[in-house]
N, C-alpha and C positions, 0 to 999 in steps of 0.2 A: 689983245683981242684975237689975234692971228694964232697966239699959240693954244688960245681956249677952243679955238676951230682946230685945232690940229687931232688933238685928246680925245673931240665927239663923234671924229671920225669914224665909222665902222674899218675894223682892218679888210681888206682885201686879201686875198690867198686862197680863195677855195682847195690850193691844193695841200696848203699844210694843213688843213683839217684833215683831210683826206688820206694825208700822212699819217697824222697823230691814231688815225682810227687802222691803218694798217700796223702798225706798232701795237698798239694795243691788242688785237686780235694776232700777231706772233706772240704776244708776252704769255695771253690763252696758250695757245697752242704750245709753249715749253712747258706751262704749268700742267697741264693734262699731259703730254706726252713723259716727262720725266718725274712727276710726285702724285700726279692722280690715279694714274691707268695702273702704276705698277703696283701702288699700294691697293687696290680694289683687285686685282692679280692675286697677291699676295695671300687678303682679306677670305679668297675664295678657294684656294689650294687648302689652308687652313681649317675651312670648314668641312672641304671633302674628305680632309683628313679624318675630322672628329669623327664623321658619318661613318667610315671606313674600318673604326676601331673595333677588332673584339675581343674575346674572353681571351686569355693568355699574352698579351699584347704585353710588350715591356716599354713603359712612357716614364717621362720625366715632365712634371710639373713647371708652371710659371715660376712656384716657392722654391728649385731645386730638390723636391720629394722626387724619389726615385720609386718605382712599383711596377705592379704585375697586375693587368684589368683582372676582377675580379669575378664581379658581375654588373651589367650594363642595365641601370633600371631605365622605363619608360618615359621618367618627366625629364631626364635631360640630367642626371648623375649618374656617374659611375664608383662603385665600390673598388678602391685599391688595394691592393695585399702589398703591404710595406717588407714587413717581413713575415714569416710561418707565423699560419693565425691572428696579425693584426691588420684590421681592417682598417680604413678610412674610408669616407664619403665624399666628394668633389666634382665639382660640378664639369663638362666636359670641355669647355670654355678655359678651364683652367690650365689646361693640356699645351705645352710647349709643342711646337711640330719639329722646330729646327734643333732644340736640345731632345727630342727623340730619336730623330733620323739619324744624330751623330751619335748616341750613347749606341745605337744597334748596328753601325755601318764601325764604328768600333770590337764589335763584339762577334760581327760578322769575322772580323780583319783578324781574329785573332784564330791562330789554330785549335781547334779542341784536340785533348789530352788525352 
């Protein structure tokens, strides 16, 4: 009987609840500070980029398509020049920013002839 009164007992601790909730509000706070804030960072450098883009622009694709903007239509595609005279269509979304900035920080690096 003594140890069925033991089990019904409510625990006492108010302060490890009070723990438990400060742990859990740090475990927030690493989630936000190291995989939320930088990829919503990331997310928005991205799109200033696409904003950013214009006609003669040398990008590189999500697919690895290498090209030259072409022409920039209004619903959110841009026209590619792959090579002399062939076109493609692709939406701006589809625009790498980090395989661009290396393909032209390359091209920058390189002496012209």
């Amino acid at each position: 009987m003594t140890q069925l009164a033991i089990f019904l007992q409510a625990p006492s601790g108010g302060s490890a609840s009070m723990m438990n909730f400060v742990l859990l509000g740090g475990m927030i706070l690493v989630f936000y500070f190291f995989m939320i804030r930088p990829q919503a960072k990331k997310a928005k450098l991205a799109k200033q980029f696409q904003e950013n883009m214009q006609k003669g622009d040398k990008i590189v694709t999500i697919a690895g398509i290498h090209g030259t903007v072409y022409k920039m239509n209004e619903d959110g595609t841009i026209q590619l020049e792959t090579s002399p005279g062939s076109y493609i269509k692709i939406e701006k979304s589809a625009i790498s920013m980090e395989w661009t900035n290396n393909i032209n920080k390359a091209a920058a690096a390189t002496p012209a002839k």
